[in-house]
PDB file with SEQRES, HELIX, SHEET and CRYST1 records, atoms N, CA, C and O in Angstrom:
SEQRES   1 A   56  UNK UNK UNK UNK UNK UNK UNK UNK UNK UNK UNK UNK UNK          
SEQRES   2 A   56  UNK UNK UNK UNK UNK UNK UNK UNK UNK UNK UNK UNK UNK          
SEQRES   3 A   56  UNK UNK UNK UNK UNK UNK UNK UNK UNK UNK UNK UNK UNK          
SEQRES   4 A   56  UNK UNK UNK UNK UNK UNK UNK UNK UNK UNK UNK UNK UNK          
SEQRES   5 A   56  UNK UNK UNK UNK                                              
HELIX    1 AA1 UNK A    3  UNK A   24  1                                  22    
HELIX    2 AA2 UNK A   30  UNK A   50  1                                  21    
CRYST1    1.000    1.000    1.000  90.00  90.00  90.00 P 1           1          
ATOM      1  N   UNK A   1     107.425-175.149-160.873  1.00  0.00           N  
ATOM      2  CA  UNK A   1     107.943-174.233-159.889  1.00  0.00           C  
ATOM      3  C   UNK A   1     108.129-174.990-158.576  1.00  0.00           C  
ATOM      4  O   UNK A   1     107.380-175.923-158.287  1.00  0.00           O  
ATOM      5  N   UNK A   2     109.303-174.521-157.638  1.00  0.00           N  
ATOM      6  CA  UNK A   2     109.397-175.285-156.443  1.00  0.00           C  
ATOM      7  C   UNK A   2     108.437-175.105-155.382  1.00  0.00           C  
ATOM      8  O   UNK A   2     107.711-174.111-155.378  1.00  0.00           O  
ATOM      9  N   UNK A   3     108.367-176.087-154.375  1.00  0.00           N  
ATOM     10  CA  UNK A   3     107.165-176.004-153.632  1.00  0.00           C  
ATOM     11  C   UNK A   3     107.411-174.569-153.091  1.00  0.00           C  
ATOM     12  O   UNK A   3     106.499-173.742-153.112  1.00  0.00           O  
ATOM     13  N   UNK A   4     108.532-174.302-152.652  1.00  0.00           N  
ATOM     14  CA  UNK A   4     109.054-173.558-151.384  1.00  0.00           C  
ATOM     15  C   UNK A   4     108.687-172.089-152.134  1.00  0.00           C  
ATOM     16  O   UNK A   4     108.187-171.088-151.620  1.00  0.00           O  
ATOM     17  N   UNK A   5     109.040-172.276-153.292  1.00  0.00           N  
ATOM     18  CA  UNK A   5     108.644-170.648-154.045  1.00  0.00           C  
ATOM     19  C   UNK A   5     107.007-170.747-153.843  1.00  0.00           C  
ATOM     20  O   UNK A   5     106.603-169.726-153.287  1.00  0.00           O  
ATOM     21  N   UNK A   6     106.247-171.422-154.055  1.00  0.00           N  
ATOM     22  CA  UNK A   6     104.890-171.151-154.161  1.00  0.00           C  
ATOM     23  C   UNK A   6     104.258-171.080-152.866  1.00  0.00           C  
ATOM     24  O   UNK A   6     103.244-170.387-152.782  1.00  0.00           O  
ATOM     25  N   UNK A   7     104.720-171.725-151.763  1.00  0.00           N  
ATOM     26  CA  UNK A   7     104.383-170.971-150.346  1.00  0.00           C  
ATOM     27  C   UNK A   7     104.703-169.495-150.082  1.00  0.00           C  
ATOM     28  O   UNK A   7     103.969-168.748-149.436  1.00  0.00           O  
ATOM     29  N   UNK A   8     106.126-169.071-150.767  1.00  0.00           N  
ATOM     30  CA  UNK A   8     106.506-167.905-150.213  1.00  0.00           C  
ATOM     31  C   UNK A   8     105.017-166.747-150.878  1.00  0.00           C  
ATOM     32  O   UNK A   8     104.434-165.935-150.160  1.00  0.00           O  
ATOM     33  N   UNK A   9     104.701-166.991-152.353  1.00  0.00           N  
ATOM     34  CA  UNK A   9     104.362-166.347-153.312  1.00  0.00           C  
ATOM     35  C   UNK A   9     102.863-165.840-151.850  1.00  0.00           C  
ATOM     36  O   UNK A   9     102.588-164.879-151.131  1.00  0.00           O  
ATOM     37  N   UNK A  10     102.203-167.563-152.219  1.00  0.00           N  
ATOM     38  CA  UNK A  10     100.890-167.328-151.662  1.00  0.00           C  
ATOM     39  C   UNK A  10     100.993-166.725-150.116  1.00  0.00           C  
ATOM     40  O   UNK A  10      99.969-166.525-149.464  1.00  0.00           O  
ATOM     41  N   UNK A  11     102.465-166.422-149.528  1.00  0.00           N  
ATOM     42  CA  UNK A  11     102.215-165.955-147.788  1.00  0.00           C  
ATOM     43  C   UNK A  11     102.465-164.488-147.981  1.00  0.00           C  
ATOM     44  O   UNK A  11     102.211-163.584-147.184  1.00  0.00           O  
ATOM     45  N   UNK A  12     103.171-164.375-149.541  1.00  0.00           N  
ATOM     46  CA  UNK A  12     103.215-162.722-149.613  1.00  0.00           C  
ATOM     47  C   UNK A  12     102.213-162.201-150.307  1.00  0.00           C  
ATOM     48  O   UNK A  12     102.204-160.981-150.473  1.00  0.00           O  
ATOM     49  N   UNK A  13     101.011-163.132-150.934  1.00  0.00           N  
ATOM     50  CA  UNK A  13      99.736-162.258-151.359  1.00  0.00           C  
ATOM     51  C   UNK A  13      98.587-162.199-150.207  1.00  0.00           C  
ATOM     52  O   UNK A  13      97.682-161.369-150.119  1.00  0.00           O  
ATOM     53  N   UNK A  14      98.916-163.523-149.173  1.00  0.00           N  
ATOM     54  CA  UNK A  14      97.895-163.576-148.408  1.00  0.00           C  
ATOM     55  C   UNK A  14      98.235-162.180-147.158  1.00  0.00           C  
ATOM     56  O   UNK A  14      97.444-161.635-146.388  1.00  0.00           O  
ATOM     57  N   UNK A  15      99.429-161.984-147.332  1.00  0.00           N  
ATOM     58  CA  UNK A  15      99.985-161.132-146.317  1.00  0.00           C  
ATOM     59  C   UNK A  15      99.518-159.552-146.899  1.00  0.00           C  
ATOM     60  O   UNK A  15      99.350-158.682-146.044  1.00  0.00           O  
ATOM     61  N   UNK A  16      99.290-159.161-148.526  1.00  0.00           N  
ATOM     62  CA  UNK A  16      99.159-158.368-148.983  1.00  0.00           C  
ATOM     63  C   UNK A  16      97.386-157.788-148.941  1.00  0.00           C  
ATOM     64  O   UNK A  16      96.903-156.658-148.876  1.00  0.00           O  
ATOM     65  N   UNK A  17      96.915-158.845-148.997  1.00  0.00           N  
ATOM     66  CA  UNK A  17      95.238-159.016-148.716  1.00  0.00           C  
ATOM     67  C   UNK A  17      94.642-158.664-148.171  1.00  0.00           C  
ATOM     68  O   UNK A  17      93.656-157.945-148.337  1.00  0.00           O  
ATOM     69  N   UNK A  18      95.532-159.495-146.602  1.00  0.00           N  
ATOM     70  CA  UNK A  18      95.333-159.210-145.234  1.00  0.00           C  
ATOM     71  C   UNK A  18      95.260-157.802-144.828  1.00  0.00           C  
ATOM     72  O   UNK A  18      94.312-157.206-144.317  1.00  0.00           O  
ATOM     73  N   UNK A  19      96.459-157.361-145.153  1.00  0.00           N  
ATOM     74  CA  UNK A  19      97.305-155.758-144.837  1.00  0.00           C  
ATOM     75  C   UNK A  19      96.243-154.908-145.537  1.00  0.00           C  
ATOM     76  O   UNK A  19      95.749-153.987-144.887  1.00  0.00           O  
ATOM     77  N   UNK A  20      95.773-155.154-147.001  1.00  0.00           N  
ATOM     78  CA  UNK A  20      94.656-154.384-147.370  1.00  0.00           C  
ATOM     79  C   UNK A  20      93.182-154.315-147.177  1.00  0.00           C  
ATOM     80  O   UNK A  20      92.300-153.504-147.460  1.00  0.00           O  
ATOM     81  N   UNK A  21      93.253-155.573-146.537  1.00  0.00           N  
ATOM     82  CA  UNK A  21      91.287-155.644-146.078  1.00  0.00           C  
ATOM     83  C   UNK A  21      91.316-154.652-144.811  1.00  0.00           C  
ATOM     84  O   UNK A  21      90.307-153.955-144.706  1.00  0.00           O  
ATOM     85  N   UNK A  22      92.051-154.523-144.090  1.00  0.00           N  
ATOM     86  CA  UNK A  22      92.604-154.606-142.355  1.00  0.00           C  
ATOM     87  C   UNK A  22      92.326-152.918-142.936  1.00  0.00           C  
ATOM     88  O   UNK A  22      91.726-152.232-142.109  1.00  0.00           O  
ATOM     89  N   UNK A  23      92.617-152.357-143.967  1.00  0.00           N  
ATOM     90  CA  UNK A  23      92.872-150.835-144.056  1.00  0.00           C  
ATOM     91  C   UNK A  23      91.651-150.410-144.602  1.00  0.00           C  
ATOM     92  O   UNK A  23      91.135-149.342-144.274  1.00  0.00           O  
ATOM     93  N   UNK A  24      91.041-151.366-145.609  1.00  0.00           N  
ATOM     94  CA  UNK A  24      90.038-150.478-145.698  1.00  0.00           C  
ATOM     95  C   UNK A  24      88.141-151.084-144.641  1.00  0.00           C  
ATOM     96  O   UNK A  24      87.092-150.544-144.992  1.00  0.00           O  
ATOM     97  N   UNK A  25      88.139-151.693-143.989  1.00  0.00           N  
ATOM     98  CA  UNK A  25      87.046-152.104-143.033  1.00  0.00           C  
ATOM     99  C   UNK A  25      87.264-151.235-141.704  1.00  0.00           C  
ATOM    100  O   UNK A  25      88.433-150.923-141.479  1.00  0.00           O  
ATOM    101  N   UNK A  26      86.214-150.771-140.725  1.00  0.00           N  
ATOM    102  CA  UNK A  26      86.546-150.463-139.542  1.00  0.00           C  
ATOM    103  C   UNK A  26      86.892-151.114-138.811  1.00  0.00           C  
ATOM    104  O   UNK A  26      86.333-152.211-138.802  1.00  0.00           O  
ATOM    105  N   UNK A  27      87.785-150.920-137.965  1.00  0.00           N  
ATOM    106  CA  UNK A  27      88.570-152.068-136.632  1.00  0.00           C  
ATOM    107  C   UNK A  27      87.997-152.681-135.927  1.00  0.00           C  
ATOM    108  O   UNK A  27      88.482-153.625-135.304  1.00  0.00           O  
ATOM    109  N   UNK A  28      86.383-152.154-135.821  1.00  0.00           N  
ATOM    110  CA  UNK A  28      85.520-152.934-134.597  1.00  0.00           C  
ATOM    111  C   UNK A  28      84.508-153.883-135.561  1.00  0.00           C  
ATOM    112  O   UNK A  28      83.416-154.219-135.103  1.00  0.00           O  
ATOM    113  N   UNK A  29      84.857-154.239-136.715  1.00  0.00           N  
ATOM    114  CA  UNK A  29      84.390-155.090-137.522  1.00  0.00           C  
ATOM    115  C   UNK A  29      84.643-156.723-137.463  1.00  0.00           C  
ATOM    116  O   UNK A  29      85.802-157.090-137.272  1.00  0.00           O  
ATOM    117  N   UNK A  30      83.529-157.795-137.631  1.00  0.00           N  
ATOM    118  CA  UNK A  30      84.600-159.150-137.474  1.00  0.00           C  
ATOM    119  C   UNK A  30      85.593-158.932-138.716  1.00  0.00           C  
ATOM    120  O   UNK A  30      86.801-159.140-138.608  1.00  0.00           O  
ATOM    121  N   UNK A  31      84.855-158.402-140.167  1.00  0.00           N  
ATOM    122  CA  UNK A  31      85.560-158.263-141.119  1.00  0.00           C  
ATOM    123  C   UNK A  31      86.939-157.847-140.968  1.00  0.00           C  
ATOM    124  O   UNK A  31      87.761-158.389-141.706  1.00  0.00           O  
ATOM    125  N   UNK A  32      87.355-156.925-140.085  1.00  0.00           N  
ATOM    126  CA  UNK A  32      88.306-156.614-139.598  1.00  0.00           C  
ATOM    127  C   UNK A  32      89.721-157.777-139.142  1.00  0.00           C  
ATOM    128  O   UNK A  32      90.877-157.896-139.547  1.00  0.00           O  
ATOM    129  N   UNK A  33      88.977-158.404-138.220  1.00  0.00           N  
ATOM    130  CA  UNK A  33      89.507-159.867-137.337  1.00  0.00           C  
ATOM    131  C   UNK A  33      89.964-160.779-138.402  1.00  0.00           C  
ATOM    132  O   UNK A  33      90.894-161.576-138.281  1.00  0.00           O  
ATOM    133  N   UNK A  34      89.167-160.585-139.559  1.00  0.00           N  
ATOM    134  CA  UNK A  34      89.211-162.059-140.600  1.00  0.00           C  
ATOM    135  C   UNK A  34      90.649-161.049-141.518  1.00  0.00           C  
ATOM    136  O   UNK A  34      91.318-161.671-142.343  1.00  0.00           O  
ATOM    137  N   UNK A  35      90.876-159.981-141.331  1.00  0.00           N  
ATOM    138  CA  UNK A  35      91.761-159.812-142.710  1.00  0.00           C  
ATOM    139  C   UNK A  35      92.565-159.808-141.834  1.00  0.00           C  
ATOM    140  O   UNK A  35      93.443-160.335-142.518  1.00  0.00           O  
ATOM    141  N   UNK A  36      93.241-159.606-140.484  1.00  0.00           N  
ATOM    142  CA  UNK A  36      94.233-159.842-140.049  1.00  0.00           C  
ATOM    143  C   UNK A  36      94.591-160.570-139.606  1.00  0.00           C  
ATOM    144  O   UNK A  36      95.819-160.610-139.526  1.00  0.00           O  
ATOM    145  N   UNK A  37      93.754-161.722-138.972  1.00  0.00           N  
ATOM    146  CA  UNK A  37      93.965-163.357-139.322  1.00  0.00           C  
ATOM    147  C   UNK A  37      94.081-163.941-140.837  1.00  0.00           C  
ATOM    148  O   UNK A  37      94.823-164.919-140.936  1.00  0.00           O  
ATOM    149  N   UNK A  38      93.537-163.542-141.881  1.00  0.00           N  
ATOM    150  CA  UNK A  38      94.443-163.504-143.120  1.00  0.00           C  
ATOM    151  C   UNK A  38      96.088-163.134-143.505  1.00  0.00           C  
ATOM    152  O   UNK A  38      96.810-163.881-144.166  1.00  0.00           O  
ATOM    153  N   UNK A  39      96.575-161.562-142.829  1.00  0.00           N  
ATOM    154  CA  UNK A  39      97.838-160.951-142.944  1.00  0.00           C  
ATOM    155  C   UNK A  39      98.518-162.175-141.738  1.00  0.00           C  
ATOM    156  O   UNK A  39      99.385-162.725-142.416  1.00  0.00           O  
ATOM    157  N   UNK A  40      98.541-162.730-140.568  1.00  0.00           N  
ATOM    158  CA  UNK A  40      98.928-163.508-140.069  1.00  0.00           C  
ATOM    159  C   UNK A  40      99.417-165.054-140.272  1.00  0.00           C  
ATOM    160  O   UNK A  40     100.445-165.636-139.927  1.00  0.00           O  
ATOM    161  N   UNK A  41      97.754-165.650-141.276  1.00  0.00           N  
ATOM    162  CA  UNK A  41      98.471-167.084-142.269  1.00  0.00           C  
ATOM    163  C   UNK A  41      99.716-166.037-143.601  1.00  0.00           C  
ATOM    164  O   UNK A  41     100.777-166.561-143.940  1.00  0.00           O  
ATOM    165  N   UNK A  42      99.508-165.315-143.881  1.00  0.00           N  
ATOM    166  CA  UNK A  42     100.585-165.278-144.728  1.00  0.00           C  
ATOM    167  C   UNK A  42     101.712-165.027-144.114  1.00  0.00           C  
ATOM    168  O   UNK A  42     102.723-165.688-144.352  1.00  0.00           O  
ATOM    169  N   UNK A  43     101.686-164.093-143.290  1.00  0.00           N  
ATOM    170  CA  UNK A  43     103.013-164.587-142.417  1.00  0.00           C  
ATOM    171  C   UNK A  43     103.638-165.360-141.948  1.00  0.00           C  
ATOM    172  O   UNK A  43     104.865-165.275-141.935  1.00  0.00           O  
ATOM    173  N   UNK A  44     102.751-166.683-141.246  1.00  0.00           N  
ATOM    174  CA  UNK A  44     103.056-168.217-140.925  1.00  0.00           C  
ATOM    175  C   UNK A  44     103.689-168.583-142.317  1.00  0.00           C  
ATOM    176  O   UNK A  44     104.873-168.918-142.262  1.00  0.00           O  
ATOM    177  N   UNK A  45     103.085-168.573-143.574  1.00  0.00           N  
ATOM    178  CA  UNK A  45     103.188-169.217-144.348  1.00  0.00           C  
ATOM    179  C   UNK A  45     104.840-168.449-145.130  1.00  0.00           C  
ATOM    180  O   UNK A  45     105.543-169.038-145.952  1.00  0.00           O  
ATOM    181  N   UNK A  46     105.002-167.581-144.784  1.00  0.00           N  
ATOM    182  CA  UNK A  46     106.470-167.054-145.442  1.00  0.00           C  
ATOM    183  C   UNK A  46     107.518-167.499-144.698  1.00  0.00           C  
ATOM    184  O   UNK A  46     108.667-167.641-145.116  1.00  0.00           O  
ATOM    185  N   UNK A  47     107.052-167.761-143.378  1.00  0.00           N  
ATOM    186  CA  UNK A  47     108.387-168.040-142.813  1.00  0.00           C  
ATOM    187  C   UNK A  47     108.566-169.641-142.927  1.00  0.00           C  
ATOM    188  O   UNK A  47     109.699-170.111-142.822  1.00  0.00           O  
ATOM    189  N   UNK A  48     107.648-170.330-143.104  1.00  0.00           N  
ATOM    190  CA  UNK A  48     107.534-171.561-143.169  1.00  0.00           C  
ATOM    191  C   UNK A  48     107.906-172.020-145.064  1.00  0.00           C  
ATOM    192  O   UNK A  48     108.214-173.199-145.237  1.00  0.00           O  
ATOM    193  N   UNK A  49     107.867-171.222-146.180  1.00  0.00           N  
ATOM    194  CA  UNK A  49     108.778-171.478-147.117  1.00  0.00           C  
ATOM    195  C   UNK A  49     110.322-171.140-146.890  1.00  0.00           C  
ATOM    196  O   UNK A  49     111.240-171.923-147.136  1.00  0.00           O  
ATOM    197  N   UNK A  50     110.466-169.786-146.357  1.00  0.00           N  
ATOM    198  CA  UNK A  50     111.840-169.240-145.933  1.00  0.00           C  
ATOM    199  C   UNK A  50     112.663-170.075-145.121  1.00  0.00           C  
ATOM    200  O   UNK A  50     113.884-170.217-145.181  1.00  0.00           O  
ATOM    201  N   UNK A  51     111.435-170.870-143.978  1.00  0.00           N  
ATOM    202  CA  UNK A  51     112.686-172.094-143.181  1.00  0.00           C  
ATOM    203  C   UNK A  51     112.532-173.372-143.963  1.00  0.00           C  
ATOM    204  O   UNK A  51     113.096-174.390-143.563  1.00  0.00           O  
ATOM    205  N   UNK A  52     111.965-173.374-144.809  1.00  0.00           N  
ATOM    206  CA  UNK A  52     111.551-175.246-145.484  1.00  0.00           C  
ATOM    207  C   UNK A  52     113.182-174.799-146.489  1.00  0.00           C  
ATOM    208  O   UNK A  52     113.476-175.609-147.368  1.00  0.00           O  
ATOM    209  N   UNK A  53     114.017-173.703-146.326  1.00  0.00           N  
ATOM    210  CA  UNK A  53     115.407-173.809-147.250  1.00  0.00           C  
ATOM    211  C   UNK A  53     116.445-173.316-146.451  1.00  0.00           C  
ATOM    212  O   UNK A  53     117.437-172.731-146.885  1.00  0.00           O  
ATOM    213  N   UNK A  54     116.202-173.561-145.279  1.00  0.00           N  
ATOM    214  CA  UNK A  54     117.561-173.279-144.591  1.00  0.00           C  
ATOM    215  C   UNK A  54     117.831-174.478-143.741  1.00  0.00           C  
ATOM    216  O   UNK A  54     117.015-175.176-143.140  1.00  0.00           O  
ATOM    217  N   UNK A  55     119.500-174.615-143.822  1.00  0.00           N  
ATOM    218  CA  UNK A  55     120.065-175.947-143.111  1.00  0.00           C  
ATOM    219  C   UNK A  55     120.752-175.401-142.314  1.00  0.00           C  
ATOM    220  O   UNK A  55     121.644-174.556-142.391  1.00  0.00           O  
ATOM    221  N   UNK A  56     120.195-176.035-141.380  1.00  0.00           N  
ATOM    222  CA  UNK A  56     121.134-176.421-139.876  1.00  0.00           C  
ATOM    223  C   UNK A  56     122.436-177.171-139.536  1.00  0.00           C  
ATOM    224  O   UNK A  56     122.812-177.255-138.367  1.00  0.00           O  
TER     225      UNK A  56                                                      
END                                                                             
């Protein structure tokens, strides 16, 4: 499989993780902090397969 697919994969499960830890912990939790700094690397990480295939 190409690199660029397997970044996207892992920034849309880490993004999926994130989005679900974040919903079920209370907000004033660190647990909280850590799943949406989780939903955030997967976001870095999608746009960073999505631009590793576009030319300028």
């Amino acid at each position: 499989m190409e690199r660029f697919v397997q970044i996207i994969v892992a920034g849309g499960l880490a993004l999926v993780a994130g989005l679900w830890g974040s919903q079920i912990v209370a907000p004033s939790s660190q647990a909280w902090l850590g799943s949406v700094a989780v939903a955030l690397v997967g976001v870095a990480a999608l746009v960073v397969g999505i631009n590793s295939q576009i030319e300028y």
